[in-house]
C-alpha positions as CSV (number, residue, x, y, z in Angstrom):
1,X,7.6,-1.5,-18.1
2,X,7.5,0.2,-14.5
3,X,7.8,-1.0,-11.1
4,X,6.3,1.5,-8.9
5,X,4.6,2.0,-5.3
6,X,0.8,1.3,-5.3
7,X,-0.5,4.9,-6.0
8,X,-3.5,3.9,-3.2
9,X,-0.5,3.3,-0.6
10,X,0.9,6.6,-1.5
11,X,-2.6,8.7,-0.7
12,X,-3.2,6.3,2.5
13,X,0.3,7.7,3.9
14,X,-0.4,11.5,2.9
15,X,-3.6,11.5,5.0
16,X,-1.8,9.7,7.7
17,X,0.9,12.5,7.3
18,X,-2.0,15.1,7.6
19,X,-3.7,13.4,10.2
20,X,-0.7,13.2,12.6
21,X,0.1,17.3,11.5
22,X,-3.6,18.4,11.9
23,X,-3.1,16.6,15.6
24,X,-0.5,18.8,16.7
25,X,2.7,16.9,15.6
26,X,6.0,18.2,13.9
27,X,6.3,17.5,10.5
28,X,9.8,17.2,11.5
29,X,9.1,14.7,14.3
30,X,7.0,12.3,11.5
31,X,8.9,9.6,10.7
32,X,9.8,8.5,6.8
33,X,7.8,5.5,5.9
34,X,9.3,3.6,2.4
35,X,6.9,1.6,0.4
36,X,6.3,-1.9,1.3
37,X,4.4,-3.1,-2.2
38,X,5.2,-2.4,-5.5
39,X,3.3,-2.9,-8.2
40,X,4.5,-3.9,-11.9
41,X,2.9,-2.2,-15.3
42,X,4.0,-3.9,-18.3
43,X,2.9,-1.7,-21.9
44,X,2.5,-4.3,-24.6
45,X,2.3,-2.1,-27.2
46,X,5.1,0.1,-26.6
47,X,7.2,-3.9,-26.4
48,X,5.8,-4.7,-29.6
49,X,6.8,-1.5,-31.4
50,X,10.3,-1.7,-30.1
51,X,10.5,-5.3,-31.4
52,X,10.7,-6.5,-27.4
53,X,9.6,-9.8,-26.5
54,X,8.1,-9.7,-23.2
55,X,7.9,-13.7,-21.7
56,X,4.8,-15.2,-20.5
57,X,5.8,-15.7,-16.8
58,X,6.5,-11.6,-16.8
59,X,3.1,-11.0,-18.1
60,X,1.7,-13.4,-15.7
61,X,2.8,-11.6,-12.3
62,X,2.6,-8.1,-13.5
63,X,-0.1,-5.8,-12.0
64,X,-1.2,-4.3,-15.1
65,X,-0.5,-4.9,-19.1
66,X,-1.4,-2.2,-21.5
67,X,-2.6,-3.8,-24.6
């Protein structure tokens, strides 16, 4: 099970990051943005082979599950 930041939000901020440094801008000046949505991978298989019982509401708001 992981709870990450959306890999798409992570490449959307590096270009913004680039964009702002290409334009002339510090890096040092760039403020540090934190993640606003994280997204929740649940592996089924590894769960099953550790004899976890994941509940049906978890599997129902995760992101991803890896049968």
């Amino acid at each position: 099970m992981s709870y990450i930041s959306s890999a798409a939000w992570h490449w959307r901020t590096a270009a913004s990051f680039v964009d702002k440094i290409l334009k002339g801008a510090k890096p040092a000046d760039i403020p540090i943005q934190q993640p606003t949505n994280f997204e929740l991978a649940i592996n089924l298989k590894s769960a099953n082979m550790l004899g976890i019982i994941i509940p049906q509401s978890l599997l129902q708001r995760a992101d991803e599950v890896i049968e």
